[in-house]
N, CA, C and O of each residue as an XYZ file, in Angstrom:
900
protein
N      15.081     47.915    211.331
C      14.028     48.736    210.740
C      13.431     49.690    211.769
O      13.278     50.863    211.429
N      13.129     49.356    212.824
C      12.453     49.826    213.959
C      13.585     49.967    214.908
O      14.626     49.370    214.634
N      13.519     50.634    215.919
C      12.826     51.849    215.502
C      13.552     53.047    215.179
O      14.763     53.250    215.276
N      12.320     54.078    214.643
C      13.116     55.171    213.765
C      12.850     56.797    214.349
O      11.854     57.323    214.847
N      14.010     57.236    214.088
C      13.575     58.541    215.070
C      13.694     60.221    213.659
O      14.720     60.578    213.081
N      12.978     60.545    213.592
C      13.145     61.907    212.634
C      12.478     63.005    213.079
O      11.790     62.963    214.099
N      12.663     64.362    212.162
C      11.688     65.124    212.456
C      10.897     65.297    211.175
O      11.088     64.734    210.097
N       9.875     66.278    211.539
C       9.288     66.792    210.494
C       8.562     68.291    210.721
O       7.780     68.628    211.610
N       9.013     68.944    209.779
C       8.305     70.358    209.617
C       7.068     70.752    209.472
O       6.269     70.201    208.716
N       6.767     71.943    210.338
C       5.876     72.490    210.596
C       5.228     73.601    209.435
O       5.698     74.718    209.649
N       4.522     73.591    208.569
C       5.151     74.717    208.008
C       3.620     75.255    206.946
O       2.591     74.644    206.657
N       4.053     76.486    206.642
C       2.770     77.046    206.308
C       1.568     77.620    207.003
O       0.407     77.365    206.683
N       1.867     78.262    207.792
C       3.225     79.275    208.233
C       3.706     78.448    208.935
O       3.050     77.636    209.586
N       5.122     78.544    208.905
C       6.828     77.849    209.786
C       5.905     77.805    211.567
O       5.594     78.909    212.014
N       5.630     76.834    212.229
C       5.126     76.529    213.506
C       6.415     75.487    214.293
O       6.069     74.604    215.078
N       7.909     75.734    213.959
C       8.755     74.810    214.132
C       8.664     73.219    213.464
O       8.079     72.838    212.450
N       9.668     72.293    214.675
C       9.678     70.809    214.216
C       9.303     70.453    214.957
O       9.293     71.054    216.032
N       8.590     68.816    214.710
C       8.339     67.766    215.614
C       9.118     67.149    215.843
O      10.139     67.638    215.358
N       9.350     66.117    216.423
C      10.030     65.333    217.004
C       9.490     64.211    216.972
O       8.506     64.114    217.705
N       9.908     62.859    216.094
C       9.270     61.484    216.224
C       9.756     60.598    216.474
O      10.871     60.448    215.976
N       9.284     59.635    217.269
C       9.675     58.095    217.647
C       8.766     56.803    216.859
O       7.580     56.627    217.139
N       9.164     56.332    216.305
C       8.584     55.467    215.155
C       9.203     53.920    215.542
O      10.390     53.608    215.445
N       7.957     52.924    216.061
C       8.044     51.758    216.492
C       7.713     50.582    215.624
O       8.237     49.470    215.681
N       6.437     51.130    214.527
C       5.579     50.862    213.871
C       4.241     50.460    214.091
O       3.377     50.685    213.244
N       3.905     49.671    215.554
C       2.890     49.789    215.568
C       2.065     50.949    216.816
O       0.921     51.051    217.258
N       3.595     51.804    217.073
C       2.850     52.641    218.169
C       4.342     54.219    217.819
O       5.527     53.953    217.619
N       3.780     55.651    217.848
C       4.589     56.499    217.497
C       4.296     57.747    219.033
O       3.527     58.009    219.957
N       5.514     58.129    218.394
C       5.456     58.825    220.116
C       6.018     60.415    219.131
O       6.891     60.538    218.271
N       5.045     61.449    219.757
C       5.760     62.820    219.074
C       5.918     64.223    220.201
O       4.992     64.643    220.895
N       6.960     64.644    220.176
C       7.173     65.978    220.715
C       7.188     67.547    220.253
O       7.347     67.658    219.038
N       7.087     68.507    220.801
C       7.211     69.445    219.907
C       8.275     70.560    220.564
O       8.543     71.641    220.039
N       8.986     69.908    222.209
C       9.665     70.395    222.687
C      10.951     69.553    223.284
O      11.654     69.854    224.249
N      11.050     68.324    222.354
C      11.652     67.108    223.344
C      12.225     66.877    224.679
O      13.281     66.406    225.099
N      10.874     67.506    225.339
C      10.352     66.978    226.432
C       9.482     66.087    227.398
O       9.775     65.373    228.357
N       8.270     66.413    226.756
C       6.863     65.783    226.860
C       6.713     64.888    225.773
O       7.056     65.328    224.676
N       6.431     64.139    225.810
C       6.424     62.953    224.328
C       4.801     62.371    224.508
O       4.462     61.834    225.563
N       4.018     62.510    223.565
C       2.671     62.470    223.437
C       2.623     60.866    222.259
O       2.802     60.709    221.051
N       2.295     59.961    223.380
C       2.065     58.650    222.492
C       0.730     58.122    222.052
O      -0.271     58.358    222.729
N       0.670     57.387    220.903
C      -0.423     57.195    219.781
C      -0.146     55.390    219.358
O       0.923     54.937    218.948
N      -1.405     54.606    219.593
C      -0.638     53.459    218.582
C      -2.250     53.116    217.672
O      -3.225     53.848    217.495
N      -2.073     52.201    217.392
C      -3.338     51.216    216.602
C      -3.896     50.530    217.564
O      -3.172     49.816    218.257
N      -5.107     50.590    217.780
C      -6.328     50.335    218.789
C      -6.920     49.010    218.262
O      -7.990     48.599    218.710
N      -5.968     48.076    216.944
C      -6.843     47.199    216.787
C      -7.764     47.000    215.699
O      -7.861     45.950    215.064
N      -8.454     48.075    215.499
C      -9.584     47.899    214.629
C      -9.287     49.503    213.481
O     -10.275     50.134    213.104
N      -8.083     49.882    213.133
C      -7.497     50.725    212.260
C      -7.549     51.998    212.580
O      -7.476     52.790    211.641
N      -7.690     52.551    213.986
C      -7.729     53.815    214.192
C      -6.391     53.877    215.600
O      -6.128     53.186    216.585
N      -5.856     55.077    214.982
C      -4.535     55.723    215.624
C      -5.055     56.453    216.941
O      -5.681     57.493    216.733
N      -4.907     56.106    218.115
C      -5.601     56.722    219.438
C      -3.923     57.244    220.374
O      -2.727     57.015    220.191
N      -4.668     57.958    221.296
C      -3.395     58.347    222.126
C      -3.839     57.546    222.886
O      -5.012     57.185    222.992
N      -2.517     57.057    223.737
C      -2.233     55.932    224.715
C      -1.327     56.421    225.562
O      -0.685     55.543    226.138
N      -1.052     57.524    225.836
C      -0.218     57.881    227.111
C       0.967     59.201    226.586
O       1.498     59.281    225.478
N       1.157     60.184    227.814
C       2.143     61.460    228.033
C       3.587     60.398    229.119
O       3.487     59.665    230.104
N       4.876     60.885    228.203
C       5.602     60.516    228.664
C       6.881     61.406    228.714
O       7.646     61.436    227.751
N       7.018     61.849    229.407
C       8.286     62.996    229.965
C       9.404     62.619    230.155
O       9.758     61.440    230.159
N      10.118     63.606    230.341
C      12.101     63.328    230.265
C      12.267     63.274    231.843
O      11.653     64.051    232.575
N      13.025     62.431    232.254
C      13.571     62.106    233.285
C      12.047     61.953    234.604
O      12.192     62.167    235.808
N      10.995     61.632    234.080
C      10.017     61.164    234.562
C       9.336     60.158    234.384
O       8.813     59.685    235.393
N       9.108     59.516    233.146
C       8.571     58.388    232.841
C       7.454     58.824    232.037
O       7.273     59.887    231.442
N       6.490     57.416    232.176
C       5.159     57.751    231.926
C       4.152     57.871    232.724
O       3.766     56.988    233.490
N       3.400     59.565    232.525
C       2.794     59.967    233.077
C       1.401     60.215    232.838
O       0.662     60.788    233.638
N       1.047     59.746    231.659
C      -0.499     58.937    231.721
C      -0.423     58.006    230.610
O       0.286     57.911    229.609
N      -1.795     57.069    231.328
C      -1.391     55.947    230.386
C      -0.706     54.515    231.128
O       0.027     54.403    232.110
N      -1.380     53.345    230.054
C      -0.826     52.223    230.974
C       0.654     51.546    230.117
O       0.691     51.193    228.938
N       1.810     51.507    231.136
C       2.671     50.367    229.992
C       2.251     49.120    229.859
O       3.101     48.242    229.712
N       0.923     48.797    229.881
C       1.030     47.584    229.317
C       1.061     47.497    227.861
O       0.012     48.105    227.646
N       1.410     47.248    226.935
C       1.478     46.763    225.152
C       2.344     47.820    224.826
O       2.657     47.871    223.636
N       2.921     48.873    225.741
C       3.695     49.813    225.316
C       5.397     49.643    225.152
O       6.119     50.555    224.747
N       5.692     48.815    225.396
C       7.061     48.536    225.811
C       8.263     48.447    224.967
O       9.425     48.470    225.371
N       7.654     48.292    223.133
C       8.255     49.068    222.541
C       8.776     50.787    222.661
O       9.872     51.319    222.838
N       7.584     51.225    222.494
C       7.758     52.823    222.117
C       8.123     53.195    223.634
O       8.829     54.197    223.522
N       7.998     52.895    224.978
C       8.588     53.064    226.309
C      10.304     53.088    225.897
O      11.021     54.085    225.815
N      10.652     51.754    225.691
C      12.163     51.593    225.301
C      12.787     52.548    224.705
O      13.731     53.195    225.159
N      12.133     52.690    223.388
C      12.599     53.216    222.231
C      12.921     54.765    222.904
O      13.951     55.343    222.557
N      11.965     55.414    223.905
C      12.300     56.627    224.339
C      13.153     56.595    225.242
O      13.639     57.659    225.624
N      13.470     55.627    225.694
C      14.511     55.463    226.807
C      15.709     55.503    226.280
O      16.442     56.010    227.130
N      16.450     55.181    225.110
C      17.305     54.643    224.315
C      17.542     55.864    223.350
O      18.611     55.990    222.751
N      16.646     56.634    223.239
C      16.535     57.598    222.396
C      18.010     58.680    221.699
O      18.700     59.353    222.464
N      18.161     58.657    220.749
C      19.740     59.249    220.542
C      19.334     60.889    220.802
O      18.226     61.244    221.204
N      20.521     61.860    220.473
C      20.196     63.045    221.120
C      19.436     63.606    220.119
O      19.374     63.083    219.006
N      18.699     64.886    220.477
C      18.097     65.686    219.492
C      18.377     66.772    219.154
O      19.151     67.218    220.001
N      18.089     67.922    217.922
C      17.352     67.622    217.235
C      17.497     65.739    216.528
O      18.558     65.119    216.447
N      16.239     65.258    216.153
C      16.362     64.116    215.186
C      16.690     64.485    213.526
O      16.188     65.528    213.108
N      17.300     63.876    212.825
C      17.445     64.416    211.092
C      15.858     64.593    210.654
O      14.969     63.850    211.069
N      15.658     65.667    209.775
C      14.576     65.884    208.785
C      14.459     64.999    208.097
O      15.364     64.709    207.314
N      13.108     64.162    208.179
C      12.582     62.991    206.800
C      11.964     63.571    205.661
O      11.778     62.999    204.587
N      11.610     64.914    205.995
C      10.445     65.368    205.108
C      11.122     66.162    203.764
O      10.921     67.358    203.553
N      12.090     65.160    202.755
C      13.356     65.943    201.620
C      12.183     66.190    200.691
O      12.624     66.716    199.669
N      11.037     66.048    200.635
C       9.950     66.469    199.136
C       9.532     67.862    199.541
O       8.694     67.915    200.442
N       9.834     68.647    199.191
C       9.427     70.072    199.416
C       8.710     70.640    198.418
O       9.034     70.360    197.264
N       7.474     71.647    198.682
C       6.705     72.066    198.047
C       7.321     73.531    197.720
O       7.331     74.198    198.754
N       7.665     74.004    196.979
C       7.916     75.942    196.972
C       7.507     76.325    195.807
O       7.646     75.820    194.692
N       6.866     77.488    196.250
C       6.362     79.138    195.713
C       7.185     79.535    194.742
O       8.210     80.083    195.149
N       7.055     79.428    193.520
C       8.033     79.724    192.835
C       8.161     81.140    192.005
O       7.163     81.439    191.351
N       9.039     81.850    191.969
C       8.986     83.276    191.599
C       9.132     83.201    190.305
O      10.050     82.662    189.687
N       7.727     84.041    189.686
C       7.016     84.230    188.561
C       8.280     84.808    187.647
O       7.987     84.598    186.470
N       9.570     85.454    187.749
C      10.192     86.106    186.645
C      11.354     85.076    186.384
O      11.733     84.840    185.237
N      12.093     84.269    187.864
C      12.821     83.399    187.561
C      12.752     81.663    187.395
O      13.573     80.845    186.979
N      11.350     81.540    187.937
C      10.798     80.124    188.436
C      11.408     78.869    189.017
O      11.321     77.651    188.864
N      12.204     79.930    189.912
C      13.224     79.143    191.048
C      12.561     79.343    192.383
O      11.943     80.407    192.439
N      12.525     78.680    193.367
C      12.218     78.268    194.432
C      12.288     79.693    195.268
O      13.414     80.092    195.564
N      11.138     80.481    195.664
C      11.186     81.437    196.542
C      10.635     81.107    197.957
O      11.363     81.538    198.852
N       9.477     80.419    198.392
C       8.985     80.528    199.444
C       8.667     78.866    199.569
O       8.205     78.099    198.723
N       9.081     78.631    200.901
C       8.119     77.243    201.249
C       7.298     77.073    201.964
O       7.365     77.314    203.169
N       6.284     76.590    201.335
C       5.288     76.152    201.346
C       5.019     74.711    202.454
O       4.692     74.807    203.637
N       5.273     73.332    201.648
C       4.954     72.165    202.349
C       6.061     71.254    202.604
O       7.097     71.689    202.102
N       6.202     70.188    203.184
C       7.454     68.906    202.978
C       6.839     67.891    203.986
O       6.295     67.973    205.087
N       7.227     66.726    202.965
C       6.478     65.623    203.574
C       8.064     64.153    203.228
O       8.949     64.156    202.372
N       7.776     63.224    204.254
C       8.121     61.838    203.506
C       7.677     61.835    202.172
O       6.659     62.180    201.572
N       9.312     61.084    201.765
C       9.250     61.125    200.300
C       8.010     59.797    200.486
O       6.982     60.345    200.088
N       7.783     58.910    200.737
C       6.701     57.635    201.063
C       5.554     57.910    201.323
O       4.672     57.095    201.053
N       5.299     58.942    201.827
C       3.761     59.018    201.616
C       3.429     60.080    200.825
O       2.313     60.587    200.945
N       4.449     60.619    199.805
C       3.844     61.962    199.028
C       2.820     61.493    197.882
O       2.817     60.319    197.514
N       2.198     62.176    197.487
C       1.175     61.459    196.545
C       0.743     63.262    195.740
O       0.620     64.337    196.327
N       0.621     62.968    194.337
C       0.163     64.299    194.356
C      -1.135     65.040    194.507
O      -2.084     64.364    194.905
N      -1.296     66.026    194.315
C      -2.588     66.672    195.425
C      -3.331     68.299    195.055
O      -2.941     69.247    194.374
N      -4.046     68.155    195.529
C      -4.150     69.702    194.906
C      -3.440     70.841    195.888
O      -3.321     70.690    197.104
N      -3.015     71.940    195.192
C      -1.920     72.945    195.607
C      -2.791     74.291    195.894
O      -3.637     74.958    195.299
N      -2.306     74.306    196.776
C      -2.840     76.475    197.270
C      -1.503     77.134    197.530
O      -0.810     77.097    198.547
N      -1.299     77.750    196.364
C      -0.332     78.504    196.345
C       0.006     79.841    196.959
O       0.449     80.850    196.412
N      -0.178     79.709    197.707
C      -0.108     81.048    198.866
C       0.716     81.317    200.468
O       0.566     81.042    201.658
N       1.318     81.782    199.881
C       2.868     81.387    201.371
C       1.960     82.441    202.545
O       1.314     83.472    202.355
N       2.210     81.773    203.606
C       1.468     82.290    204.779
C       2.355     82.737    206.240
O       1.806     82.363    207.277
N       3.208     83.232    206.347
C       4.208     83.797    207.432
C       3.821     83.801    208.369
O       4.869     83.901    209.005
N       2.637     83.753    209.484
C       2.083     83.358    210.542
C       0.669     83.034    210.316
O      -0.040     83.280    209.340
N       0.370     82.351    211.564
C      -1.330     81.717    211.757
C      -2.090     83.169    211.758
O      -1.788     84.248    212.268
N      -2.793     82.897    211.261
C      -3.972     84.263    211.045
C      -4.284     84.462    212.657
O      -4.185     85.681    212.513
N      -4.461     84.380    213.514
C      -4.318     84.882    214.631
C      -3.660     85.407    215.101
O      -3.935     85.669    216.272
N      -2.759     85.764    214.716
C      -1.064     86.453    215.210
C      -1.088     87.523    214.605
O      -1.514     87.262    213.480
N      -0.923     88.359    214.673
C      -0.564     90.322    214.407
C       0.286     90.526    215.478
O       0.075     91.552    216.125
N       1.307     89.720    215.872
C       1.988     90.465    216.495
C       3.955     91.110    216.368
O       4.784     91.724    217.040
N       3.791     90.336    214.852
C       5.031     90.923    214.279
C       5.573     92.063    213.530
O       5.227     92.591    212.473
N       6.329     92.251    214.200
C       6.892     93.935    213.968
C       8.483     94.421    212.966
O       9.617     94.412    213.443
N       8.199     94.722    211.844
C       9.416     95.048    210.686
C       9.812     96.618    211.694
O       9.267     97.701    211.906
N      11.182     95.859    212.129
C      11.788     97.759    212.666
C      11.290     98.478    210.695
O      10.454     99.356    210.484
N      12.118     97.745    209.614
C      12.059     98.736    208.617
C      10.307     99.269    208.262
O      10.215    100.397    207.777
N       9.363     98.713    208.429
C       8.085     99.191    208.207
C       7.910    100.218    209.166
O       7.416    101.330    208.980
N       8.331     99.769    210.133
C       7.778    101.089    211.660
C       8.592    102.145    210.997
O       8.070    103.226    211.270
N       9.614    102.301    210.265
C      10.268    103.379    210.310
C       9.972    104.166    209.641
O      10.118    105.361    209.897
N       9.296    103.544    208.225
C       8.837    104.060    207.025
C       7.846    104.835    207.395
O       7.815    105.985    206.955
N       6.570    104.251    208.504
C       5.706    104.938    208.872
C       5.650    105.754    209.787
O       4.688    106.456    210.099
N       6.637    105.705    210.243
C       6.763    106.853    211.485
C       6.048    108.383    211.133
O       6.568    109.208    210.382
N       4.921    108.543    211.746
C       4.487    109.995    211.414
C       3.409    110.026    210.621
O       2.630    110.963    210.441
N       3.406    108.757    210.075
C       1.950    108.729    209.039
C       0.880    108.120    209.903
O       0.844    107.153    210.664
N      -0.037    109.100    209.485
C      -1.639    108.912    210.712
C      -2.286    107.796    209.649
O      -3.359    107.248    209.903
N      -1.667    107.567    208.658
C      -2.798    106.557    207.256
C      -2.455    105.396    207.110
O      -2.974    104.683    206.251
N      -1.102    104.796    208.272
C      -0.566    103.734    208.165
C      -0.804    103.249    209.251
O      -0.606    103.745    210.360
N      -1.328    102.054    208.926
C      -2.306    100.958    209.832
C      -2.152     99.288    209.278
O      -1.861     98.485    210.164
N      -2.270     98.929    208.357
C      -1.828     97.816    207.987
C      -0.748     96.766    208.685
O       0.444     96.835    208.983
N      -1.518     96.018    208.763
C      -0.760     95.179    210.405
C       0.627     94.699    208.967
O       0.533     94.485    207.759
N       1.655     94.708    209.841
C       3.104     94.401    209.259
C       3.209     92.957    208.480
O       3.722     92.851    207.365
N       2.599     91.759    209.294
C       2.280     90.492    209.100
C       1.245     90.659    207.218
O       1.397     89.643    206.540
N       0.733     91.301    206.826
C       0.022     91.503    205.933
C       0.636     92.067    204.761
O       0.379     91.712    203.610
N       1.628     93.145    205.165
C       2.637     93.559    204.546
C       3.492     92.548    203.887
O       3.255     92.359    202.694
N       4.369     91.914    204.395
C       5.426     90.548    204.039
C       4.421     89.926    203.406
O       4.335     90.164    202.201
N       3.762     89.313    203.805
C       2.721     88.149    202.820
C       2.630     88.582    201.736
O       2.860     87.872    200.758
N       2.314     89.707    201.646
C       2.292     90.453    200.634
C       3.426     90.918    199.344
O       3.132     91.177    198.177
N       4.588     90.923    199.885
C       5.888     91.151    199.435
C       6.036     89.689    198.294
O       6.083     89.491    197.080
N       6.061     89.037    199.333
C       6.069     87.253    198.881
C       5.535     86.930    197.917
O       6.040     86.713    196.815
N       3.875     86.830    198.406
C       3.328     86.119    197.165
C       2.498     87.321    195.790
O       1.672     87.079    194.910
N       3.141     88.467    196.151
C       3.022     89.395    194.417
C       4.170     88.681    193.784
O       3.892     88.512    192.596
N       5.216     88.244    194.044
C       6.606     87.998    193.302
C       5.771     86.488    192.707
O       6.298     86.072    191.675
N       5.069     85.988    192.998
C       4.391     85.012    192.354
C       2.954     84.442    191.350
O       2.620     83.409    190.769
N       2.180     86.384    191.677
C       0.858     86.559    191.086
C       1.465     87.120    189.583
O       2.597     87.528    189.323
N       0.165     86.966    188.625
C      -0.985     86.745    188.848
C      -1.673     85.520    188.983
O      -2.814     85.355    189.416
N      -0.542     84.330    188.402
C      -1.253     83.138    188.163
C       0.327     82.315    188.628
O       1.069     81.740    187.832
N       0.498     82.425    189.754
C       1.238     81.750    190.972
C       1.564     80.244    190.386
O       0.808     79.720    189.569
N       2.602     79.675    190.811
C       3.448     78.547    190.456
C       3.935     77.837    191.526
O       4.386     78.522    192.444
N       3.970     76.380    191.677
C       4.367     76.064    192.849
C       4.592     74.676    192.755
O       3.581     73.977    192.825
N       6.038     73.923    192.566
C       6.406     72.674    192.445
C       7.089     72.019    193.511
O       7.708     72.648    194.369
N       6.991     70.686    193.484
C       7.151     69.655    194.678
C       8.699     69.768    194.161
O       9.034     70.312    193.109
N       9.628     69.115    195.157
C      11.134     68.667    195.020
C      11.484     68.150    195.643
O      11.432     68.419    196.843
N      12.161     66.877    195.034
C      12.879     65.912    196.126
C      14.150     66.302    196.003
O      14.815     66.328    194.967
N      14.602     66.726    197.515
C      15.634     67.292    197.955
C      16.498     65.629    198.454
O      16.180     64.665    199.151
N      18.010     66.128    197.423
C      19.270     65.281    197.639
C      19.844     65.738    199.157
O      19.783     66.619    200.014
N      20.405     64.536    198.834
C      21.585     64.816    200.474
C      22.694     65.974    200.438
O      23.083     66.567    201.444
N      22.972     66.120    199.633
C      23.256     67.625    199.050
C      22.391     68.696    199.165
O      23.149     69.664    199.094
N      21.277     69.109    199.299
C      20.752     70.011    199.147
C      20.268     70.107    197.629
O      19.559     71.098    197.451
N      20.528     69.113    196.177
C      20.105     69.389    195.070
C      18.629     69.322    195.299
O      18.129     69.225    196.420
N      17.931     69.381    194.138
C      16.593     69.316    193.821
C      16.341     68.672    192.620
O      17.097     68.913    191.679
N      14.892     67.457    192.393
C      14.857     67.275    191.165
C      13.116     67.680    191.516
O      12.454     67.518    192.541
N      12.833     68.149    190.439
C      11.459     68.984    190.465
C      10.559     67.510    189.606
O      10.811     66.703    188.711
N       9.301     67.864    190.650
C       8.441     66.797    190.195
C       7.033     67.257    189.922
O       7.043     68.008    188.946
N       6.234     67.144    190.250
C       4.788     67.589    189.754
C       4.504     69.055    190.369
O       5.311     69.545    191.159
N       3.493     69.645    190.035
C       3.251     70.971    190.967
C       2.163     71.575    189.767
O       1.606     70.948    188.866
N       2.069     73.248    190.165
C       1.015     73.827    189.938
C       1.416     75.282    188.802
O       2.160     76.222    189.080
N       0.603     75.046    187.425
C       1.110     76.517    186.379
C       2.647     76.150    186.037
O       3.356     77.156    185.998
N       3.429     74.743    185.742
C       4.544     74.378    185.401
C       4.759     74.856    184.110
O       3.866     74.620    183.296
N       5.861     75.551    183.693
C       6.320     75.213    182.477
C       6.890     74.302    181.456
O       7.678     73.464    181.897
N       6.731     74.296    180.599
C       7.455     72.991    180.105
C       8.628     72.650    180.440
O       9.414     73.564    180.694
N       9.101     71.223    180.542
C      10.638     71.308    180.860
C      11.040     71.273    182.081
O      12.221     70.982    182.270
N      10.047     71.599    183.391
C      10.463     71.887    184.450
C      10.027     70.724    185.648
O      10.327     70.853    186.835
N       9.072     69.287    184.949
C       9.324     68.403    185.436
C      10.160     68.100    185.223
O      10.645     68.188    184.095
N      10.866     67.467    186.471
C      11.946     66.559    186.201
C      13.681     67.494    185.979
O      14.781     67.068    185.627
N      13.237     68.779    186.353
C      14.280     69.459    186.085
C      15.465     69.402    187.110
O      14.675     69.650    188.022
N      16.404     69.318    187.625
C      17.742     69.230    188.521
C      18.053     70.749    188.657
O      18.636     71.550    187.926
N      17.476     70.838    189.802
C      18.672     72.586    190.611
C      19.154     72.011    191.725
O      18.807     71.096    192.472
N      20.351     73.045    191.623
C      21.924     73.018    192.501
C      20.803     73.290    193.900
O      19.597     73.525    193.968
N      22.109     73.087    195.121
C      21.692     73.686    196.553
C      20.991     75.177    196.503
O      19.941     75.724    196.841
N      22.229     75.477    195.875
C      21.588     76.804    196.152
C      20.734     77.777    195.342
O      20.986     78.981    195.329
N      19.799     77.277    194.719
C      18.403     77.466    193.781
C      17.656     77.674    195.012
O      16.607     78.237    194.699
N      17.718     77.455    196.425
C      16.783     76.951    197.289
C      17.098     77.645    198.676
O      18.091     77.423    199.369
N      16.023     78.564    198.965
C      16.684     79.507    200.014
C      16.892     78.503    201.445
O      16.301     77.447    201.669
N      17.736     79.063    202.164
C      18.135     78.164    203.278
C      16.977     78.832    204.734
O      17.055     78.500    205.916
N      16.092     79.717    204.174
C      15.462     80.480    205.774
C      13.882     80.363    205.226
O      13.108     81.254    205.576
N      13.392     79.276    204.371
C      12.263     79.345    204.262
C      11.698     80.509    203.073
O      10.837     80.128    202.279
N      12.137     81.705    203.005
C      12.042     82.214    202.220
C      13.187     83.150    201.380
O      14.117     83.431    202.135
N      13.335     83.625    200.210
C      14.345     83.945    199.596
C      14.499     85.310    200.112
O      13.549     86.050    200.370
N      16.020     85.677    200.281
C      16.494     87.100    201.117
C      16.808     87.768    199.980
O      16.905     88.957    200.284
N      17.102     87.542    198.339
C      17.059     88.813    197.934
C      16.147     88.691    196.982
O      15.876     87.685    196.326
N      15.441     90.299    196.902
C      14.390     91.144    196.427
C      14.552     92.024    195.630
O      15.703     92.427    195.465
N      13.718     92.477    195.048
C      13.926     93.710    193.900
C      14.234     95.228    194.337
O      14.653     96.121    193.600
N      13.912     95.316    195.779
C      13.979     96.463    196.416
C      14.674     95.919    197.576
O      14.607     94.789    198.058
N      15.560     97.246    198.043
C      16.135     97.504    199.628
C      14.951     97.296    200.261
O      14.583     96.122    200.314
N      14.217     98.169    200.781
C      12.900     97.883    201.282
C      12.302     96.352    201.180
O      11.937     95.835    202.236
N      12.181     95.578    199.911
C      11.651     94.389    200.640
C      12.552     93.178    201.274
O      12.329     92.307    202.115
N      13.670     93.539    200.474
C      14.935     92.924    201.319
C      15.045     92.875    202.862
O      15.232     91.882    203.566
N      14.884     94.205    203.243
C      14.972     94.471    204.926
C      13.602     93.794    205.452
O      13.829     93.190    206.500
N      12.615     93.730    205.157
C      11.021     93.537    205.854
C      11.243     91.742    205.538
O      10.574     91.053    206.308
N      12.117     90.927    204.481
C      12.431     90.213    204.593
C      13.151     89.625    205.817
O      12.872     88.622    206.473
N      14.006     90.382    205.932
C      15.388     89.978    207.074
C      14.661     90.287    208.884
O      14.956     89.853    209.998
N      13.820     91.065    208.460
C      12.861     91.253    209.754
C      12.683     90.372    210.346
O      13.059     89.983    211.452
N      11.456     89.637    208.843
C      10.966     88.228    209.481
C      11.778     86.929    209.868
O      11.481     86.040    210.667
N      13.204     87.126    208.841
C      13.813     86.039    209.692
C      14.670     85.977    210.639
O      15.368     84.979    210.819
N      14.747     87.417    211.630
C      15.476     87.707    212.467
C      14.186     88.127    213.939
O      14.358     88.452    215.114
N      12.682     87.853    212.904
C      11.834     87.383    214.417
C      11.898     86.113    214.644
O      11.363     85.638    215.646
């Protein structure tokens, strides 16, 4: 049973994967599998950090004493990336076909529970303006009235294909890549419980084709930043 090694996604806006070591009563996570940042149960039901432990260094804060599971377990560790646990995926679903355009969330199928939904795909942390569509720069080349940070643009592309009254269902993703659709948000009838193929389901986070050349390319931008 123990121990278990996976990843899990970052996402909303896409911030990469983690990296986990799963002992059960103590978890160790990376975000560069390098530095491994350990956490266990203190006893009285709260999850505390208990020590930084590095590759080909050891542990570098923190005591091994009670650690000697999750110590091992990183020692022993198979190579990485670890497989994705997180097959329940949340996606943005496009208002004309109500197939899977943008993702949103993904969690263990074991701790999913359902929840309330904000349907709004987010392409970077609101602090970031620093992504650049060659096809937007080009469009504007010369226009003194174009100012609209690019990052605002795409978001934009995205979630109109889903307004006015936006849609957004959970899926437990097969080992295949199928989907069986489970609860979510503005469902149509019929569409719990519904079965789509692999490829209903874009493979880059968000769907590459669009109604326009233009949003196609400002698409391919973002997934070629």
């Amino acid at each position: 049973m123990y121990p278990r090694y996976y990843a899990l996604r970052r996402l909303n806006p896409y911030r990469g994967v983690v990296q986990m070591v799963d002992v059960g009563e103590a978890v160790a996570h990376s975000y560069d599998g390098l530095t491994w940042h350990l956490r266990a149960d203190d006893g009285y039901g709260w999850v505390r950090p208990t020590g930084v432990w590095v590759e080909g260094e050891g542990l570098k804060l923190g005591q091994t004493q009670d650690q000697g599971d999750i110590l091992a377990a990183l020692e022993s560790r198979p190579a990485l990336p670890f497989p994705l646990a997180d097959q329940v995926e949340l996606w943005l679903l496009n208002k004309e076909t109500g197939l899977p355009m943008a993702l949103l969330g993904a969690e263990r199928p074991s701790l999913h529970v359902p929840r309330k939904i904000e349907p709004e795909w987010h392409p970077f942390v609101l602090s970031y303006t620093g992504f650049r569509s060659e096809t937007l720069a080009a469009r504007d080349e010369g226009n003194p009235y174009a100012g609209k940070p690019h990052r605002d643009t795409l978001a934009r592309i995205v979630n109109q294909s889903a307004r006015p009254h936006p849609a957004a269902q959970w899926f437990l993703r097969g080992a295949s890549g199928e989907g069986e659709g489970l609860e979510g948000l503005c469902l149509q009838p019929g569409w719990q419980g519904r079965q789509l193929g692999a490829e209903a389901f874009p493979e880059l986070l968000v769907n590459e084709i669009w109604n326009s050349r233009l949003e196609c390319l400002v698409i391919n931008d973002y997934h070629l930043w």
